[in-house]
py3Dmol code that shows the C-alpha trace and the ligand (Angstrom):
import py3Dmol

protein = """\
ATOM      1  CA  UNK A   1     151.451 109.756  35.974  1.00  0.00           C
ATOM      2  CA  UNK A   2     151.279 106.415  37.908  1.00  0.00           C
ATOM      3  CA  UNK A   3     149.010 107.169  40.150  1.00  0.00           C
ATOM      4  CA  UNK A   4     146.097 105.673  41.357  1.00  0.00           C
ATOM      5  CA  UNK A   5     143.400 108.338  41.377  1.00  0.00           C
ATOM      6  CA  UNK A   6     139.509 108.358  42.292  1.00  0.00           C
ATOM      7  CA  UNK A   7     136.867 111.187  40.461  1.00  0.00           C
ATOM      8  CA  UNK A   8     134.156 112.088  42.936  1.00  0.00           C
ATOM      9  CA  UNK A   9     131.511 114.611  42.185  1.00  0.00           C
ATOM     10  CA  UNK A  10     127.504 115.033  41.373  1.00  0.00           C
ATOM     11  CA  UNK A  11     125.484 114.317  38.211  1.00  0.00           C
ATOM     12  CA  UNK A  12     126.417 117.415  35.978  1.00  0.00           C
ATOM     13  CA  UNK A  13     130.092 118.252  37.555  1.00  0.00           C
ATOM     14  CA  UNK A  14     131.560 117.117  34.371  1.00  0.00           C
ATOM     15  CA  UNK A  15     133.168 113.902  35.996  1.00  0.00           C
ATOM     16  CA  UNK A  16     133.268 111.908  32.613  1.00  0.00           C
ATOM     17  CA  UNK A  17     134.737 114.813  30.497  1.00  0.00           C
ATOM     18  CA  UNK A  18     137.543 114.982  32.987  1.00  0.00           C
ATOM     19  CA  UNK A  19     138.114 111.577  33.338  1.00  0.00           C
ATOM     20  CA  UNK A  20     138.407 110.819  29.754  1.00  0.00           C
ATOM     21  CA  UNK A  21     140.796 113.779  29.312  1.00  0.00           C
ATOM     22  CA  UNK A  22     142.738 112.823  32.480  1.00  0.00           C
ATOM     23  CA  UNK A  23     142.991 108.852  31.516  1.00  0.00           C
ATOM     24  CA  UNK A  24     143.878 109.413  27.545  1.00  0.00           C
ATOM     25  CA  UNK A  25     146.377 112.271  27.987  1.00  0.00           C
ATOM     26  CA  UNK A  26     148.274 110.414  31.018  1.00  0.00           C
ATOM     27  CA  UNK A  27     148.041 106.935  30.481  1.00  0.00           C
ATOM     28  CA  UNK A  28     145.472 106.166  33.170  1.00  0.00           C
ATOM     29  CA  UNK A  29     143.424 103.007  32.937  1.00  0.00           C
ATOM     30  CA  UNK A  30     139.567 104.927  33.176  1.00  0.00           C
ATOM     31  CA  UNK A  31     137.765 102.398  35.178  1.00  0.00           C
ATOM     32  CA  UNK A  32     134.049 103.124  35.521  1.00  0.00           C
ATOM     33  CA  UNK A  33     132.068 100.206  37.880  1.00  0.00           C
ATOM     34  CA  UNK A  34     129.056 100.833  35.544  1.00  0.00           C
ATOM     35  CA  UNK A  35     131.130  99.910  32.433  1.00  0.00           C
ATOM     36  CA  UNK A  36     132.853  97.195  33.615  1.00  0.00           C
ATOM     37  CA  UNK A  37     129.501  95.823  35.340  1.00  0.00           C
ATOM     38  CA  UNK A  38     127.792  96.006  32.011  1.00  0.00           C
ATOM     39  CA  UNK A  39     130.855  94.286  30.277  1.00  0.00           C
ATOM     40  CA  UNK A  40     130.561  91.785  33.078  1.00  0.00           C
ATOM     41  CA  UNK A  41     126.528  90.846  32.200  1.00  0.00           C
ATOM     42  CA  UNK A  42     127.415  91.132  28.346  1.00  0.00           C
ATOM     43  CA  UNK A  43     129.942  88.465  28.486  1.00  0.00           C
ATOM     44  CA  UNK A  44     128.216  86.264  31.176  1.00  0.00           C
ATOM     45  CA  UNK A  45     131.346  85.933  33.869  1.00  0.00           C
ATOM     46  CA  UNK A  46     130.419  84.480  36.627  1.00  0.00           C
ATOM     47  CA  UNK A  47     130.502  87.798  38.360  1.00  0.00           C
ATOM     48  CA  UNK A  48     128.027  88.790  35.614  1.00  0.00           C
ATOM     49  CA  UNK A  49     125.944  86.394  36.356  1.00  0.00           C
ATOM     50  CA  UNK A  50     125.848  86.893  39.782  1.00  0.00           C
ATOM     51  CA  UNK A  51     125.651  90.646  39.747  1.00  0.00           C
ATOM     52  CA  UNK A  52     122.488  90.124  36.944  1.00  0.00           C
ATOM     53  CA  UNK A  53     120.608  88.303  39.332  1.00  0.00           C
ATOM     54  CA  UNK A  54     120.862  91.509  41.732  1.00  0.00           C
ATOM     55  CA  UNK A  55     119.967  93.728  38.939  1.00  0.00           C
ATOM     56  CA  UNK A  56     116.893  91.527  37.651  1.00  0.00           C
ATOM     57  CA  UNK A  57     115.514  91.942  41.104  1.00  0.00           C
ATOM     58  CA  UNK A  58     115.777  95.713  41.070  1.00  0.00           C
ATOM     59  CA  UNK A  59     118.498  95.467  44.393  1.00  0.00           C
ATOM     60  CA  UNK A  60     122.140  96.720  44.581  1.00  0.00           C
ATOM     61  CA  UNK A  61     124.794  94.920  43.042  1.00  0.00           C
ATOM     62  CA  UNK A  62     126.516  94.228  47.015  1.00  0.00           C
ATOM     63  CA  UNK A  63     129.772  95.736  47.629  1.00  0.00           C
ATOM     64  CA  UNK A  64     131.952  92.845  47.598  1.00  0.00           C
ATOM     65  CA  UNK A  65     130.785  91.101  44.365  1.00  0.00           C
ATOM     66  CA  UNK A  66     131.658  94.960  42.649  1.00  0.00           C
ATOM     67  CA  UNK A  67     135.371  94.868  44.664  1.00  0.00           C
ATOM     68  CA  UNK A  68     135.676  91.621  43.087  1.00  0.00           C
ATOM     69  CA  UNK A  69     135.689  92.687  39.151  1.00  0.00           C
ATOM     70  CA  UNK A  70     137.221  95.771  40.242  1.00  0.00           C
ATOM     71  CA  UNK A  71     140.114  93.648  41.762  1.00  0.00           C
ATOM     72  CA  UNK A  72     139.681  91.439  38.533  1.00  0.00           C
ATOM     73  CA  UNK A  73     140.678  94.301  36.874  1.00  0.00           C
ATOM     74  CA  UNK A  74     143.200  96.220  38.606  1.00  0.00           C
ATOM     75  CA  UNK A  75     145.559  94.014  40.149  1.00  0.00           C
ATOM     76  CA  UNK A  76     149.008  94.557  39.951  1.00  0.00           C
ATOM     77  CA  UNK A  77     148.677  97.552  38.130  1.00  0.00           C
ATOM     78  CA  UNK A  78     149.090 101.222  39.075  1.00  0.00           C
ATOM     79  CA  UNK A  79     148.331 104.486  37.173  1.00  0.00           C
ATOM     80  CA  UNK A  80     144.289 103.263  37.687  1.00  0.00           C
ATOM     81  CA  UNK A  81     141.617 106.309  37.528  1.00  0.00           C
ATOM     82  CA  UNK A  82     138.455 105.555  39.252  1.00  0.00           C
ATOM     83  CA  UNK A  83     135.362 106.753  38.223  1.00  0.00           C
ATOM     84  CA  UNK A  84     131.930 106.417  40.224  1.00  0.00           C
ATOM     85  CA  UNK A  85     133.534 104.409  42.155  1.00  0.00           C
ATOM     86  CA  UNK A  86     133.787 103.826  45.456  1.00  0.00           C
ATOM     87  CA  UNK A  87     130.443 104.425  46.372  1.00  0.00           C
ATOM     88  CA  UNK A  88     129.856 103.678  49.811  1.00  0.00           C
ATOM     89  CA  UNK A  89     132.499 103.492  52.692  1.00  0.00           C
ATOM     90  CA  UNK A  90     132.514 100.131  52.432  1.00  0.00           C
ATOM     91  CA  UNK A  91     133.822 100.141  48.782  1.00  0.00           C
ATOM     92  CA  UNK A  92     136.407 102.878  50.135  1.00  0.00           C
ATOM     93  CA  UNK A  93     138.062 100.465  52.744  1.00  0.00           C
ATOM     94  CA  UNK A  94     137.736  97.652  50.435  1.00  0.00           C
ATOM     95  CA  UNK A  95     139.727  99.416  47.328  1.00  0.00           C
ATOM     96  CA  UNK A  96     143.066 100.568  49.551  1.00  0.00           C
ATOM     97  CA  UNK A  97     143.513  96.501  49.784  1.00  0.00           C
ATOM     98  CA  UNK A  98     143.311  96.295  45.759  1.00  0.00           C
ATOM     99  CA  UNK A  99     144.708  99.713  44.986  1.00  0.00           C
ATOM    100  CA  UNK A 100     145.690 101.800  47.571  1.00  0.00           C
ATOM    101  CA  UNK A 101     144.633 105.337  46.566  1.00  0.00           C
ATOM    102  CA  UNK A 102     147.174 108.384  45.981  1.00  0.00           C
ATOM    103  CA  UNK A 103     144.677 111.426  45.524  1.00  0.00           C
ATOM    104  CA  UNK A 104     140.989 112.061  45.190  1.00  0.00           C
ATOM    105  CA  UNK A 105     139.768 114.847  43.119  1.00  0.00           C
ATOM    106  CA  UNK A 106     136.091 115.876  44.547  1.00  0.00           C
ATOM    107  CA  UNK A 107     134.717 118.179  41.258  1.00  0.00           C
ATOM    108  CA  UNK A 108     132.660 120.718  43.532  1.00  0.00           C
ATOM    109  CA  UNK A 109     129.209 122.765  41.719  1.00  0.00           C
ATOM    110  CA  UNK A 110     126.302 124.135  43.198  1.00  0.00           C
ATOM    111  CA  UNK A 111     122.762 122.814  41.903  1.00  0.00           C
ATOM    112  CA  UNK A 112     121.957 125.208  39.876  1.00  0.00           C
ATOM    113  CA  UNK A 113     124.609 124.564  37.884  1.00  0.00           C
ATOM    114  CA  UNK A 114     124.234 121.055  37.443  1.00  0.00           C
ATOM    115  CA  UNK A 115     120.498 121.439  36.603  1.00  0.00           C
ATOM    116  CA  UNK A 116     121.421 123.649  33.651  1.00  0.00           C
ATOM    117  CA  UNK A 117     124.101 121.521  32.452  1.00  0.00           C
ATOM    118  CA  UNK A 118     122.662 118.803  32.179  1.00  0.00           C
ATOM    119  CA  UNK A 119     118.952 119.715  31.458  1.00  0.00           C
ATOM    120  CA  UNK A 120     120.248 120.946  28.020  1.00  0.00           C
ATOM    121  CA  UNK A 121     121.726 117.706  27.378  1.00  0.00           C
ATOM    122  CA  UNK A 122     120.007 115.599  24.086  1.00  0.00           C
ATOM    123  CA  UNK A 123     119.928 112.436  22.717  1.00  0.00           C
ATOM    124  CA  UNK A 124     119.030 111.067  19.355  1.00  0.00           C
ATOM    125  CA  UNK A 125     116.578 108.394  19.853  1.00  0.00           C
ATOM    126  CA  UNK A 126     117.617 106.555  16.559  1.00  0.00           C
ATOM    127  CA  UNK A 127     121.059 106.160  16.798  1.00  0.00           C
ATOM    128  CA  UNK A 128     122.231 107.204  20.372  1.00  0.00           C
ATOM    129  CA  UNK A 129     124.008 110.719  19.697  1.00  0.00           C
ATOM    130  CA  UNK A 130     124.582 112.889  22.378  1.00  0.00           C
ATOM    131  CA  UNK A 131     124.045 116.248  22.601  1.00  0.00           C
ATOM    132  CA  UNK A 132     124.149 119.211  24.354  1.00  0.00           C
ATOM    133  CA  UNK A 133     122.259 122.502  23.606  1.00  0.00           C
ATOM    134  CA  UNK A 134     124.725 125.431  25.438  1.00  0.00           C
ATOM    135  CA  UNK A 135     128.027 123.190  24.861  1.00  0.00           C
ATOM    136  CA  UNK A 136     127.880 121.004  21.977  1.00  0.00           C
ATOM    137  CA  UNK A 137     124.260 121.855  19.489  1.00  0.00           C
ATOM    138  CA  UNK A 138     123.654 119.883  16.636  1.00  0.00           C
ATOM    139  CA  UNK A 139     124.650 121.815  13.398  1.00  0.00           C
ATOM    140  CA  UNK A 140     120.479 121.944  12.968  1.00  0.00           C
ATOM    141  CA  UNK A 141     117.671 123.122  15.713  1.00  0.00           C
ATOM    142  CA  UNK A 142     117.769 119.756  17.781  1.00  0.00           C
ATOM    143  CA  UNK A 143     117.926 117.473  14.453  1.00  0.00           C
ATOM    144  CA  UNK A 144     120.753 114.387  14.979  1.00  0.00           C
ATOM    145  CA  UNK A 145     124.099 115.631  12.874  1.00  0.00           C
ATOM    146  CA  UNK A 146     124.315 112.206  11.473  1.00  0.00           C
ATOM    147  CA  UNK A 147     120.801 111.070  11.154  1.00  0.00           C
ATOM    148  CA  UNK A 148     118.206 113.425  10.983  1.00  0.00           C
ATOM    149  CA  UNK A 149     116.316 112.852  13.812  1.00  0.00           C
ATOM    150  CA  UNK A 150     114.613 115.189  16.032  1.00  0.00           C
ATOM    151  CA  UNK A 151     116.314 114.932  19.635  1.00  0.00           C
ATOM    152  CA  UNK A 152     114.563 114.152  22.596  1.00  0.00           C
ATOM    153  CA  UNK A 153     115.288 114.828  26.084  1.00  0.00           C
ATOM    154  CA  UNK A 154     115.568 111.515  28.231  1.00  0.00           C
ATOM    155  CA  UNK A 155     113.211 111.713  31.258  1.00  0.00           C
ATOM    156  CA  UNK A 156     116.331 111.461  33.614  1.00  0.00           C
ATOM    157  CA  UNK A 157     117.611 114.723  32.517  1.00  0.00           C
ATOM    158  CA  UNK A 158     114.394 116.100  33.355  1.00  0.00           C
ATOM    159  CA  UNK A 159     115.067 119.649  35.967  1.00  0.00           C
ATOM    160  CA  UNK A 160     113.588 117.737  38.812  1.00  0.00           C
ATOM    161  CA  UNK A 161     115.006 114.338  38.550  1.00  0.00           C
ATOM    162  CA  UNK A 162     118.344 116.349  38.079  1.00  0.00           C
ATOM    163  CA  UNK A 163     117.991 117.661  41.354  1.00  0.00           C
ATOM    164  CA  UNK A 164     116.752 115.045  43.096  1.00  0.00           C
ATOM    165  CA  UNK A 165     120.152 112.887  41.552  1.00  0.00           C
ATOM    166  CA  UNK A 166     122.267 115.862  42.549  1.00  0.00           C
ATOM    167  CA  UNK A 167     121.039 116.099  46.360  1.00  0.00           C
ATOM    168  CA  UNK A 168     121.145 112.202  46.646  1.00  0.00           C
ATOM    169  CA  UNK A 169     124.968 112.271  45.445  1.00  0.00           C
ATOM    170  CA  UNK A 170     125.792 114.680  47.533  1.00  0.00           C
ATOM    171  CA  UNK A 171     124.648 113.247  51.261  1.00  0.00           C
ATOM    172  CA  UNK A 172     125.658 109.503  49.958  1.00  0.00           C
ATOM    173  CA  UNK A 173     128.730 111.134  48.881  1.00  0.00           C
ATOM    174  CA  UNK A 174     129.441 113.231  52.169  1.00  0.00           C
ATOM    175  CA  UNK A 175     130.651 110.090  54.318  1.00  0.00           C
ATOM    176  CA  UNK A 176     133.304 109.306  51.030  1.00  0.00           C
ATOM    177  CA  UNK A 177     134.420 112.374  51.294  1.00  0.00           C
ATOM    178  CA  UNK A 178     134.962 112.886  54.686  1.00  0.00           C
ATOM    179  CA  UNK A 179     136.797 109.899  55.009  1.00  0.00           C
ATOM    180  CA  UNK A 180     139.323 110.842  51.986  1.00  0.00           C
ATOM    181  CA  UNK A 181     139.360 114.301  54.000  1.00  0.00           C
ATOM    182  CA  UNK A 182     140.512 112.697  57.119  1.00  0.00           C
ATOM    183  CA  UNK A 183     143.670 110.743  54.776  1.00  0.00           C
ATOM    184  CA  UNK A 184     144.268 114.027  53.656  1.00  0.00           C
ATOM    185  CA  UNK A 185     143.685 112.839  50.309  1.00  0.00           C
ATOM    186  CA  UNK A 186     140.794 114.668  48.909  1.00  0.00           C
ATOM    187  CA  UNK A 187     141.756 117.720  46.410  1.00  0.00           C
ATOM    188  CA  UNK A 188     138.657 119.986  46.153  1.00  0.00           C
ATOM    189  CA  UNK A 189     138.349 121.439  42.209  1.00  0.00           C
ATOM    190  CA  UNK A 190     135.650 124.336  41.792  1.00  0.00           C
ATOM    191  CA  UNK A 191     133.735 122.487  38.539  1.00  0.00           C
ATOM    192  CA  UNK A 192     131.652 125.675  37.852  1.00  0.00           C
ATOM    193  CA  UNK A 193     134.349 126.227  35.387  1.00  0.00           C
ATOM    194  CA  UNK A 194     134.764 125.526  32.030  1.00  0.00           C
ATOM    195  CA  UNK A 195     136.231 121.955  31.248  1.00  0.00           C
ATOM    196  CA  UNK A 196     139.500 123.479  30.324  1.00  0.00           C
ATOM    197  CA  UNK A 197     139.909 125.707  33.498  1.00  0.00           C
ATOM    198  CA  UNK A 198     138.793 122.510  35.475  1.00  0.00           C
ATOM    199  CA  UNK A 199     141.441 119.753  33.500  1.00  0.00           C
ATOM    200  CA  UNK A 200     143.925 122.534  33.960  1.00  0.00           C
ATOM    201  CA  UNK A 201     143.400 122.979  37.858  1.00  0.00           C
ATOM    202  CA  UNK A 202     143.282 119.272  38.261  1.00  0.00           C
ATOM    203  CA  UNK A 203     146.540 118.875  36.766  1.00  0.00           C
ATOM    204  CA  UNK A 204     147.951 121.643  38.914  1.00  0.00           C
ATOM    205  CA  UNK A 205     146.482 120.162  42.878  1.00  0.00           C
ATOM    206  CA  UNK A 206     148.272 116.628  41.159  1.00  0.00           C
ATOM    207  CA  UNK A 207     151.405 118.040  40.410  1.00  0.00           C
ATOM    208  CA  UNK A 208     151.016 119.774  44.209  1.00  0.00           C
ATOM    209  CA  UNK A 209     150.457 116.933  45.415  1.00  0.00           C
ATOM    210  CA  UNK A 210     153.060 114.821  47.634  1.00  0.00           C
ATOM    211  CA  UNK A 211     154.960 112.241  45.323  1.00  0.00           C
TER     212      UNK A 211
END
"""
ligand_1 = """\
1
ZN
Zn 121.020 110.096 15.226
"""
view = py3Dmol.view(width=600, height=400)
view.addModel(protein, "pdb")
view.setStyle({"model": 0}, {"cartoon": {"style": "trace"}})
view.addModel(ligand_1, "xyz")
view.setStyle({"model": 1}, {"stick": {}})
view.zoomTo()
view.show()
């Protein structure tokens, strides 16, 4: 598959399961802005620097110093899937100059939904384990399988902050989608699903999809 793909969806739609499944069983370079931003700062670019200074100062990394490691990145190559990114419209417009997109895949859920996900989700504050109480339990009541530790639940996968995360995605998100709509590029994928219902209905609206 060498196309260049984008993952929308909300905080507890599964996004990175899909995207890891989608980029190591097709060949797809998995591009996530947060990863390669944190590369960026860990091996002090210039970009790095740059986008630290934003960070230190609690603002937005802007729009064009983000296209820039993205275009870094991605140049000249195809078969690109893009995770949690774009963000804004601006980011949109600015990507079809780097890597003009072939589909979107919007992973659709209802609040709820996400809010139970990902309230059950753990993390092992020794070693960095992740967890997951309905999908993936530790072998012992909410002790670390490879350390022992007693699990914790991070404050940002608290119910409330969930759902205030989820309804902020979702009306910064609208505007993205709309315009991916209007390309008639955007592939809608019911996420309330198990992750193998959802990789296997992704791979289905691809292969549906116009060359
Ligand atoms: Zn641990």
């Amino acid at each position: 598959m060498k196309k260049n793909l984008v993952l929308l969806g909300p905080p507890g739609a599964g996004k990175g399961t899909l995207a890891q499944r989608l980029a190591s069983e097709h060949g797809l370079l998995h591009l996530s802005t947060g990863d390669v931003l944190r590369d960026e700062v860990a091996r002090a670019t210039a970009l790095g620097q740059r986008a630290k200074d934003y960070m230190d100062r609690g603002e937005l990394v802007p729009d064009e110093l983000i296209l820039s490691m993205v275009k870094e990145r991605v140049e000249g190559r195809s078969g690109i899937l893009f995770d949690g990114f774009p963000r804004t419209l601006a980011q949109a417009e600015g990507l079809e100059k780097i890597a003009p997109i072939d589909a979107v895949i919007f992973l659709e859920v209802d609040k709820d939904t996400a809010v139970k996900r990902l309230s059950a989700r753990r993390i092992c504050p020794k070693c960095g384990a992740v967890y997951n109480l309905v999908t993936q339990p530790p072998k012992e009541d909410e002790r670390c399988d490879r350390c022992g530790t007693k699990l914790i639940q991070r404050d940002d996968d608290k119910p409330e902050v969930i759902a205030r995360r989820f309804e902020v995605y979702m009306r910064q998100s609208a505007p993205l989608a709309r315009y991916y709509e209007e390309k008639g590029l955007l592939i809608r994928i019911d996420a309330g699903r198990s992750p193998e219902e959802v990789y296997a209905a992704a791979l289905r609206a691809l292969r549906d999809d116009r060359p």
